[in-house]
N, CA, C and O atoms as a GROMACS GRO file, in nm:
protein
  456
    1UNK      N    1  -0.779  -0.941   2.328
    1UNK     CA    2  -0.682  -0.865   2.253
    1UNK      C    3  -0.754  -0.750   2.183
    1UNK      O    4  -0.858  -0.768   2.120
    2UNK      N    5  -0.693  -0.624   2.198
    2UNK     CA    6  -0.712  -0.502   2.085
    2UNK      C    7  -0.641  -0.467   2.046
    2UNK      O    8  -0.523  -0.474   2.080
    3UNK      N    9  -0.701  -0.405   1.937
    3UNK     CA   10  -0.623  -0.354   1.801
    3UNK      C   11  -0.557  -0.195   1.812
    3UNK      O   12  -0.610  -0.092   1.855
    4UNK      N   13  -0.431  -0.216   1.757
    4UNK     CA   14  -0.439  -0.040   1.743
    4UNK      C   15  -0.441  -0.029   1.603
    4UNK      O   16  -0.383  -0.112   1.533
    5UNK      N   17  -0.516   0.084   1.544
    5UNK     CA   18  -0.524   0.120   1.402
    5UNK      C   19  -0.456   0.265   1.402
    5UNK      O   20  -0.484   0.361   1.473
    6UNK      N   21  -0.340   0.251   1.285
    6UNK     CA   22  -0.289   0.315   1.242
    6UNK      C   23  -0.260   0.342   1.102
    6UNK      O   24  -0.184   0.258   1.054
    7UNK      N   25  -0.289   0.413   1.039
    7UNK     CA   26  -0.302   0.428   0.894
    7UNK      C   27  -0.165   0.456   0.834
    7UNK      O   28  -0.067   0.489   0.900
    8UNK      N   29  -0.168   0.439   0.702
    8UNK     CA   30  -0.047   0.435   0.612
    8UNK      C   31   0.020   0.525   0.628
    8UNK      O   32   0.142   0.512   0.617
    9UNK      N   33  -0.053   0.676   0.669
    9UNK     CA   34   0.011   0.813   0.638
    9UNK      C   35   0.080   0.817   0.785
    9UNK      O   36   0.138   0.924   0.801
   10UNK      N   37   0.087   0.747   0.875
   10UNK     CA   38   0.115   0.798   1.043
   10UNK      C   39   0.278   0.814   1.071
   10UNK      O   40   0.327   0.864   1.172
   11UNK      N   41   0.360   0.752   0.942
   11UNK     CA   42   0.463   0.758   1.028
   11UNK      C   43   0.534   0.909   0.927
   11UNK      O   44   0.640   0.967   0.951
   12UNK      N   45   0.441   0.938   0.820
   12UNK     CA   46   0.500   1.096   0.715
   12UNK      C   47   0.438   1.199   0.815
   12UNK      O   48   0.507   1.299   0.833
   13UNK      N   49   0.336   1.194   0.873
   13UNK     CA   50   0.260   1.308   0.942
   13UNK      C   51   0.370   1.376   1.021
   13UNK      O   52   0.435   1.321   1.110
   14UNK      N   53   0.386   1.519   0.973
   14UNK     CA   54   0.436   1.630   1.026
   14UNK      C   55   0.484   1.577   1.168
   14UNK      O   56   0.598   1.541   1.197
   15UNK      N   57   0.363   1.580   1.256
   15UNK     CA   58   0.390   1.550   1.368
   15UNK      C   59   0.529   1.453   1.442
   15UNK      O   60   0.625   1.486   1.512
   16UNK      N   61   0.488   1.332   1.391
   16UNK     CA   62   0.579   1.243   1.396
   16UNK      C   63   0.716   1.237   1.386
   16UNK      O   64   0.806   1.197   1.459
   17UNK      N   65   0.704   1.306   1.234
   17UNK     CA   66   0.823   1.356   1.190
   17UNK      C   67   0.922   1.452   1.236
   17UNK      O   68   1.022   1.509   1.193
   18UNK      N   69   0.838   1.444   1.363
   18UNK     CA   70   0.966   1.559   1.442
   18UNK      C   71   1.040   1.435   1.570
   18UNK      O   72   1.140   1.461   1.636
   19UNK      N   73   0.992   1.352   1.577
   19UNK     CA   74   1.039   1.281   1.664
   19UNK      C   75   1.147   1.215   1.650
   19UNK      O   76   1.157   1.174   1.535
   20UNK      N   77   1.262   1.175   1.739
   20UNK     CA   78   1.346   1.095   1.718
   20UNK      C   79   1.321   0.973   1.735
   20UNK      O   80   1.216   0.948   1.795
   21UNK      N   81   1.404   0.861   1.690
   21UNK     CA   82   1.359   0.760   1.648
   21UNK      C   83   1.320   0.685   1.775
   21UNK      O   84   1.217   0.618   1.788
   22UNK      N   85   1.424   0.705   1.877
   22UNK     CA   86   1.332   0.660   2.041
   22UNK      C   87   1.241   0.713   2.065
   22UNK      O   88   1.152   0.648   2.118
   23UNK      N   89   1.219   0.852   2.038
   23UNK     CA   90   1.060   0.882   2.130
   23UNK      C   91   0.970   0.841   2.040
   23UNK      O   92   0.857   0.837   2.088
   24UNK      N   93   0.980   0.794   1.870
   24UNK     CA   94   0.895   0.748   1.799
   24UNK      C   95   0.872   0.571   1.856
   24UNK      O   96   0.776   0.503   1.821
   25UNK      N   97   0.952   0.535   1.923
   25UNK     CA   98   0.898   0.403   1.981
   25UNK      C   99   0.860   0.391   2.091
   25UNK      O  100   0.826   0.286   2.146
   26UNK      N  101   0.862   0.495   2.133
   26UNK     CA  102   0.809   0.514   2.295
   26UNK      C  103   0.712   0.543   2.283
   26UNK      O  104   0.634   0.489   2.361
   27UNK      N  105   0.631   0.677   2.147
   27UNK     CA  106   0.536   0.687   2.118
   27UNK      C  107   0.400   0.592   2.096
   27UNK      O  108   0.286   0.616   2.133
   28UNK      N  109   0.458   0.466   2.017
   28UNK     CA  110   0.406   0.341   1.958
   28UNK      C  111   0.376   0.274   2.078
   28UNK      O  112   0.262   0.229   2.080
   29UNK      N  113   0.461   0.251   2.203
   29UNK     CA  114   0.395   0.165   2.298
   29UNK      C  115   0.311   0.239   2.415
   29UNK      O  116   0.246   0.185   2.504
   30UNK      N  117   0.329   0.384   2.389
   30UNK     CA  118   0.208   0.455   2.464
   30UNK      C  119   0.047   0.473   2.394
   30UNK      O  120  -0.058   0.484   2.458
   31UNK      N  121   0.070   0.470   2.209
   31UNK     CA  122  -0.053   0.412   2.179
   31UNK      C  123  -0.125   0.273   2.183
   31UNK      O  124  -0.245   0.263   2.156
   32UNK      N  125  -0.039   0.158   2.223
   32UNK     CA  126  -0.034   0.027   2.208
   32UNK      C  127  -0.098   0.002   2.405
   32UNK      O  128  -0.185  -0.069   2.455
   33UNK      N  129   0.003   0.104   2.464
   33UNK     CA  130  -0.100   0.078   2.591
   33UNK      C  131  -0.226   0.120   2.609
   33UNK      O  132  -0.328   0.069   2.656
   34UNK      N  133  -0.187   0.260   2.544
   34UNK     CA  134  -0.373   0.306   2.552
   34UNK      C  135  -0.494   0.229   2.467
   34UNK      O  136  -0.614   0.240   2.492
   35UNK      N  137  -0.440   0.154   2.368
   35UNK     CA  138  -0.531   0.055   2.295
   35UNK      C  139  -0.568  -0.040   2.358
   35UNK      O  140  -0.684  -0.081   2.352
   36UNK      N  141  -0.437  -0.116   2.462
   36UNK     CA  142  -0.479  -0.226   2.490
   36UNK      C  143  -0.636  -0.204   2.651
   36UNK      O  144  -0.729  -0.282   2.674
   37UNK      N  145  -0.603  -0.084   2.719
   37UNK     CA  146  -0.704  -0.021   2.795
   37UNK      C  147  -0.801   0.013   2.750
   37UNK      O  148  -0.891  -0.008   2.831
   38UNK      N  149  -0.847   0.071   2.634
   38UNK     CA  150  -0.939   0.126   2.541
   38UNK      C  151  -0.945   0.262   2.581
   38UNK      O  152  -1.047   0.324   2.550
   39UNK      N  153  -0.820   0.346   2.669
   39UNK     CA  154  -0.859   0.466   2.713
   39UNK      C  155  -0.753   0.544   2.698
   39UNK      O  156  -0.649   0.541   2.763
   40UNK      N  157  -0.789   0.631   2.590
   40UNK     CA  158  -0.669   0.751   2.585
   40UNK      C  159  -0.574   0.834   2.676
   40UNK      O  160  -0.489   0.921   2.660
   41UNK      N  161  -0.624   0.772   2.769
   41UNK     CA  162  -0.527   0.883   2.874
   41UNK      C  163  -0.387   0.838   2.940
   41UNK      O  164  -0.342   0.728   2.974
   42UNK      N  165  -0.337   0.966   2.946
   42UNK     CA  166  -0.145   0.953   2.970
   42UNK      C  167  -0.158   0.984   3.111
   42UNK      O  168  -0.223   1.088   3.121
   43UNK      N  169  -0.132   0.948   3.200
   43UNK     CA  170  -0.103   1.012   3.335
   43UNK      C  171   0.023   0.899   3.399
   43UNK      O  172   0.103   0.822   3.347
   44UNK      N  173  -0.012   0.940   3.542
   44UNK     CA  174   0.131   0.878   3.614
   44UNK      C  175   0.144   0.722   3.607
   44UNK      O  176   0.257   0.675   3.609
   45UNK      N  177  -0.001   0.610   3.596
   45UNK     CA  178  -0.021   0.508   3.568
   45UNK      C  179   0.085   0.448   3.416
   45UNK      O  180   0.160   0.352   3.396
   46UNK      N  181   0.038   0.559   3.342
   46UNK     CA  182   0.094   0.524   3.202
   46UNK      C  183   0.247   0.557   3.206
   46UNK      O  184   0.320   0.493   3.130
   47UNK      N  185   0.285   0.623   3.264
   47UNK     CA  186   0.427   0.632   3.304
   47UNK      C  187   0.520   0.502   3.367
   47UNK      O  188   0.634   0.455   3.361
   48UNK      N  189   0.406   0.484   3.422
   48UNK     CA  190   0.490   0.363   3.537
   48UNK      C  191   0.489   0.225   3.455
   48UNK      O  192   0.564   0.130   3.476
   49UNK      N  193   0.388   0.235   3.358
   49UNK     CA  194   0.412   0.076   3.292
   49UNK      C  195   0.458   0.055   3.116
   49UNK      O  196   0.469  -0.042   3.042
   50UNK      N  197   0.476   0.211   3.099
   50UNK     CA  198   0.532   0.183   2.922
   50UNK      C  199   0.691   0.257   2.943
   50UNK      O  200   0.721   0.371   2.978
   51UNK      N  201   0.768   0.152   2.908
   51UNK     CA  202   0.919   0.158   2.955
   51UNK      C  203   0.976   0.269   2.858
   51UNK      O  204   0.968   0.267   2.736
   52UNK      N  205   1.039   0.369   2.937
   52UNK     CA  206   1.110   0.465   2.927
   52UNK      C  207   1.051   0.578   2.910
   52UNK      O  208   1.126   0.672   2.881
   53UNK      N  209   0.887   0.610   2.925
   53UNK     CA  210   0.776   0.699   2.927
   53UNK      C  211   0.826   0.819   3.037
   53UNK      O  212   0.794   0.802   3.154
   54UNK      N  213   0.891   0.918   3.008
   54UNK     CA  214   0.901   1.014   3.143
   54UNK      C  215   0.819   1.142   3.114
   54UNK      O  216   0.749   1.170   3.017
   55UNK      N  217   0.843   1.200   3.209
   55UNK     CA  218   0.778   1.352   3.203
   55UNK      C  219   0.839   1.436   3.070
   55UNK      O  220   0.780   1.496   2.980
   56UNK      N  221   0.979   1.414   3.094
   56UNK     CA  222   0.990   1.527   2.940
   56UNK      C  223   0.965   1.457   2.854
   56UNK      O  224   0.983   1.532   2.758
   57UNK      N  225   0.930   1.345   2.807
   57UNK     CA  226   0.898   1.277   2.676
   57UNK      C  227   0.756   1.329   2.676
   57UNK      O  228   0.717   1.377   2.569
   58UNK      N  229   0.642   1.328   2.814
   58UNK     CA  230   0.516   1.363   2.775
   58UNK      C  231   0.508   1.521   2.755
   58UNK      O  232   0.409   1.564   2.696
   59UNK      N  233   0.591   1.597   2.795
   59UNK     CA  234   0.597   1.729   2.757
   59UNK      C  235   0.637   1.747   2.641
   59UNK      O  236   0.595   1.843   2.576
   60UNK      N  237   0.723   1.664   2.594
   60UNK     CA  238   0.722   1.666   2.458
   60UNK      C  239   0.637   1.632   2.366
   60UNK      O  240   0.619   1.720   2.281
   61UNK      N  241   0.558   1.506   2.349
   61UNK     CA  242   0.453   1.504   2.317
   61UNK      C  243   0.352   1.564   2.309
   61UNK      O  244   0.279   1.569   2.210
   62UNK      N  245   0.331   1.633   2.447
   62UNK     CA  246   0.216   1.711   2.425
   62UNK      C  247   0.279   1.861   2.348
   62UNK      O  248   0.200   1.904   2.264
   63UNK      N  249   0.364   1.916   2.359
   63UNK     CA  250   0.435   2.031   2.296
   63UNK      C  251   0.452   2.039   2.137
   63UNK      O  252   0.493   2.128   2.064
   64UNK      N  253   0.390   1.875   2.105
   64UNK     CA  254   0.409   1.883   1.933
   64UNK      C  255   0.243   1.838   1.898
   64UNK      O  256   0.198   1.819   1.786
   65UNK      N  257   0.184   1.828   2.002
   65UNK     CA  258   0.017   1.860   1.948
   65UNK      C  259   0.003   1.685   1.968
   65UNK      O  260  -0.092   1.642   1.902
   66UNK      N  261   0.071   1.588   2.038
   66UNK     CA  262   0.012   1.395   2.031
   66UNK      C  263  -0.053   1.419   2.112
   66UNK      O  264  -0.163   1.367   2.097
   67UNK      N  265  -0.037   1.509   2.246
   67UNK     CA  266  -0.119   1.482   2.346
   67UNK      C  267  -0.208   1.623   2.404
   67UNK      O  268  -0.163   1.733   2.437
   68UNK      N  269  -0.329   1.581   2.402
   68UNK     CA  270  -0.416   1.716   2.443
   68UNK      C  271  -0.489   1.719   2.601
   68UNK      O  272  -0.544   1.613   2.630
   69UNK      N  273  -0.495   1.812   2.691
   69UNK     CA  274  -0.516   1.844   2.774
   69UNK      C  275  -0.642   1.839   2.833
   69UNK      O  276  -0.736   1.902   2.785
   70UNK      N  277  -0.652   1.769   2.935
   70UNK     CA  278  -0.850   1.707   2.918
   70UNK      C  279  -0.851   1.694   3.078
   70UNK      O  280  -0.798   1.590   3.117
   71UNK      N  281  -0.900   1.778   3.176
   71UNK     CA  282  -0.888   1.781   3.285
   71UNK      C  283  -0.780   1.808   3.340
   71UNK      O  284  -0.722   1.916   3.328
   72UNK      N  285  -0.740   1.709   3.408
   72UNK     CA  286  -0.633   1.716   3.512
   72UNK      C  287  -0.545   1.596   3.426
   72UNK      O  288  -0.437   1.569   3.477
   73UNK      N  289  -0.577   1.531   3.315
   73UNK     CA  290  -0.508   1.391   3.291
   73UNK      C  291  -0.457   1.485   3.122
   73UNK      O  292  -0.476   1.603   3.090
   74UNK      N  293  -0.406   1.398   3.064
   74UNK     CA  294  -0.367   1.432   2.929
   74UNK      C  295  -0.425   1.290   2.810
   74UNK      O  296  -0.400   1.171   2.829
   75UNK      N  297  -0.470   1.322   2.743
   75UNK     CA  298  -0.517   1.226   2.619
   75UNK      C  299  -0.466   1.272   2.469
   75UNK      O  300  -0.431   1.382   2.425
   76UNK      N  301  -0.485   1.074   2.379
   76UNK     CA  302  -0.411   1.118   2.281
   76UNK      C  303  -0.511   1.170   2.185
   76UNK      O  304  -0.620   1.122   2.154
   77UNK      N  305  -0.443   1.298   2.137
   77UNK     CA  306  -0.474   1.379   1.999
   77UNK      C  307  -0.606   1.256   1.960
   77UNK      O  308  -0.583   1.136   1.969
   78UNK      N  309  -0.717   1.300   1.926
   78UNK     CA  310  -0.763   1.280   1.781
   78UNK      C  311  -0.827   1.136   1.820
   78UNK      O  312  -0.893   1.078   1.734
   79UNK      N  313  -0.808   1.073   1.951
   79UNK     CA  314  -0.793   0.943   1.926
   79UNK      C  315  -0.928   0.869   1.877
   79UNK      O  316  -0.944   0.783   1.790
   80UNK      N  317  -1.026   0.937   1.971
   80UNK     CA  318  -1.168   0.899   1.924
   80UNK      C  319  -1.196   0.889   1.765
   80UNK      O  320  -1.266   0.799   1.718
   81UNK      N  321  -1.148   0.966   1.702
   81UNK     CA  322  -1.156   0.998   1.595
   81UNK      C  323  -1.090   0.846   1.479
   81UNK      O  324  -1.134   0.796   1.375
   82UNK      N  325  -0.974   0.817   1.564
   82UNK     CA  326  -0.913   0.727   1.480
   82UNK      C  327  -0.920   0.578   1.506
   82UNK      O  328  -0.907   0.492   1.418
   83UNK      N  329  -0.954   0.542   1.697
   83UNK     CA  330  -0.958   0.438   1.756
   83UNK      C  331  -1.100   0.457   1.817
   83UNK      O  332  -1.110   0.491   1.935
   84UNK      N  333  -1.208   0.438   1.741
   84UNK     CA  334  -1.391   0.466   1.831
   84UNK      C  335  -1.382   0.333   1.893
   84UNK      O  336  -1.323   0.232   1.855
   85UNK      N  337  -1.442   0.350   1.978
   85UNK     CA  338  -1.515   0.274   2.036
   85UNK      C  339  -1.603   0.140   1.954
   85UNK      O  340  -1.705   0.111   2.016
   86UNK      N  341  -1.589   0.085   1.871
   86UNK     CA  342  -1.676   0.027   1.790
   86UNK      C  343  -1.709  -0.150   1.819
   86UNK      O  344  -1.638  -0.210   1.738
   87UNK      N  345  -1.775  -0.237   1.890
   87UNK     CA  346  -1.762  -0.338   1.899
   87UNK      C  347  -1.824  -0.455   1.770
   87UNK      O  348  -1.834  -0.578   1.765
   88UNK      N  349  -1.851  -0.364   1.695
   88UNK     CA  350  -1.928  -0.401   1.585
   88UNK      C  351  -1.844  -0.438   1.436
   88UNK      O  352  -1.887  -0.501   1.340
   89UNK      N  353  -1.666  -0.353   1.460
   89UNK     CA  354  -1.627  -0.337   1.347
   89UNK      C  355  -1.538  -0.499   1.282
   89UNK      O  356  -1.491  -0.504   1.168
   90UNK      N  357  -1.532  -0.611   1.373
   90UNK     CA  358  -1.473  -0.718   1.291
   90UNK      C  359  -1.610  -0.755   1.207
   90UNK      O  360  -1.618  -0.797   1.092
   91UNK      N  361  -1.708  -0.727   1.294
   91UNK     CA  362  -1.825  -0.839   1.246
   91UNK      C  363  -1.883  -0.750   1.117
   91UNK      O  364  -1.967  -0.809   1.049
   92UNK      N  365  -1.856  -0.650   1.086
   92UNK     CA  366  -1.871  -0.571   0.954
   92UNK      C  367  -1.746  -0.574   0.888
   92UNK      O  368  -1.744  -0.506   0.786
   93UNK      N  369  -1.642  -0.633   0.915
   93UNK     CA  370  -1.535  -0.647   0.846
   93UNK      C  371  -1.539  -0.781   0.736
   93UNK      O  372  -1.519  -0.784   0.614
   94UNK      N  373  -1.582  -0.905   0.846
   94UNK     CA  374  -1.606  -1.049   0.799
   94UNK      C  375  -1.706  -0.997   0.692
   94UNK      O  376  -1.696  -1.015   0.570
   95UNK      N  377  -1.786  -0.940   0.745
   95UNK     CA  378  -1.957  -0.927   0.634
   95UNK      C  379  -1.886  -0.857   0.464
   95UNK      O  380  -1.910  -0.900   0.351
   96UNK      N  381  -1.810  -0.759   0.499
   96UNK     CA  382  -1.776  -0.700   0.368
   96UNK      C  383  -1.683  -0.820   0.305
   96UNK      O  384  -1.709  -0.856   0.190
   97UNK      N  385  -1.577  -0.883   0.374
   97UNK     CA  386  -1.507  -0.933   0.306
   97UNK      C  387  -1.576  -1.057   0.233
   97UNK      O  388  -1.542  -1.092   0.120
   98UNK      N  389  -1.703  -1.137   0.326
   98UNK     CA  390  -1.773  -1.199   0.223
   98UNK      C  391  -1.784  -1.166   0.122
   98UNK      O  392  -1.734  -1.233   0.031
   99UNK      N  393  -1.888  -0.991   0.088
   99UNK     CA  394  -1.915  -0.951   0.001
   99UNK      C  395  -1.835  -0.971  -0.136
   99UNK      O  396  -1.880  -0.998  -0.248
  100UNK      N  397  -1.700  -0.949  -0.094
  100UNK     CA  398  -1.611  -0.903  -0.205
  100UNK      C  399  -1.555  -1.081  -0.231
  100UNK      O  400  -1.438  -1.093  -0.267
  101UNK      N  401  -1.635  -1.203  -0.212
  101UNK     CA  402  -1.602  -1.328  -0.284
  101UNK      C  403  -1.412  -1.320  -0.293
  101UNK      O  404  -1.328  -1.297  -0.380
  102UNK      N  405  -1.414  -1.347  -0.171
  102UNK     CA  406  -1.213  -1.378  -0.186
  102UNK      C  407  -1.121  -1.302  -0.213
  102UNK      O  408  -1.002  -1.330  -0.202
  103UNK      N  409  -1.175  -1.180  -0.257
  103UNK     CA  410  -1.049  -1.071  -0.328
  103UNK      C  411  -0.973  -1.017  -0.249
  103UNK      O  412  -0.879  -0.947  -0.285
  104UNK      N  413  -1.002  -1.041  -0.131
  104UNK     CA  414  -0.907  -1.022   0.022
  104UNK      C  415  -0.917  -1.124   0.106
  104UNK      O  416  -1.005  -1.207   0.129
  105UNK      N  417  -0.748  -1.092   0.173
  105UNK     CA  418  -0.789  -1.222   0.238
  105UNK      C  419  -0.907  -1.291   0.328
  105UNK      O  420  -0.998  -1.220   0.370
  106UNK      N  421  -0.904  -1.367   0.344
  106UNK     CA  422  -1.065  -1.412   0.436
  106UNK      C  423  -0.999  -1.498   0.529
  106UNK      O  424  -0.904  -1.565   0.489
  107UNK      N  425  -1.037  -1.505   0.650
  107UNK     CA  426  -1.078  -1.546   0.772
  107UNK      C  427  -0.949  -1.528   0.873
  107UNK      O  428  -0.891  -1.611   0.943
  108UNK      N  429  -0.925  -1.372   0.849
  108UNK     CA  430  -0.818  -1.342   0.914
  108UNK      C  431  -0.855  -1.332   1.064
  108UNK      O  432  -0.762  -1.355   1.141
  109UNK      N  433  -1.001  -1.297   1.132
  109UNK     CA  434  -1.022  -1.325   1.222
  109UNK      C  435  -1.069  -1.445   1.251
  109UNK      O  436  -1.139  -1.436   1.352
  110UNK      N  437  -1.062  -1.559   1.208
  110UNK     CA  438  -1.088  -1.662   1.230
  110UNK      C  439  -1.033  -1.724   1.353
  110UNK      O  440  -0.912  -1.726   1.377
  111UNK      N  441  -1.146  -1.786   1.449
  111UNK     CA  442  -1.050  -1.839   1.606
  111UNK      C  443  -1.037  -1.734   1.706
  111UNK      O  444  -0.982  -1.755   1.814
  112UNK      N  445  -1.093  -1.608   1.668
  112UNK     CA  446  -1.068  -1.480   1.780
  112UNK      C  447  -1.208  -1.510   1.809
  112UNK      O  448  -1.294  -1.523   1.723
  113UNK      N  449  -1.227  -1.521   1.946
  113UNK     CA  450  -1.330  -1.496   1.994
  113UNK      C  451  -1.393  -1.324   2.027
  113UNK      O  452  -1.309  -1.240   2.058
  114UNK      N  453  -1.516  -1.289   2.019
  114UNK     CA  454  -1.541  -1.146   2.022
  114UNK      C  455  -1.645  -1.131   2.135
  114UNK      O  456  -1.689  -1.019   2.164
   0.00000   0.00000   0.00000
């Protein structure tokens, strides 16, 4: 299983905020597929398996700045930036939350194998 991380501010961001409330859920399971792949990219694959994904939805997307132009394929905005690559980050998650003696919850990854 992977994670998608999305921060507090994602659903006020300008961007978003132009979307209607379907392409804002169509949006969510085209980041949710590209998370679960670990690979930002939109093409005809990603079409065919996140339900109701068409061409004018990705023209739309890309026309409000989600999706940027990277070869011949299209990827999401920013993503590196927000979803790295990191295989390191539960096991620095557990470590801090030790740190902080209980003040969050603890052993939320507990039973996930990594």
């Amino acid at each position: 299983m992977t994670w998608l991380r999305i921060d507090d501010g994602f659903a006020a961001h300008p961007k978003i905020g132009k979307l209607s409330d379907r392409d804002f859920r169509i949006w969510v399971r085209v980041l949710c597929h590209c998370a679960r792949y670990e690979d930002p990219t939109v093409d005809e694959a990603t079409m065919g398996e996140v339900k109701d994904l068409t061409e004018a939805r990705v023209a739309r997307y890309t026309e409000l700045g989600l999706l940027d132009p990277s070869g011949a394929a299209l990827e999401i905005h920013d993503w590196v930036k927000y979803l790295p690559k990191d295989k390191t980050s539960a096991e620095r998650q557990a470590n801090w939350r030790a740190r902080r003696n209980g003040r969050v919850t603890a052993n939320v990854t507990e039973g996930i194998e990594f």
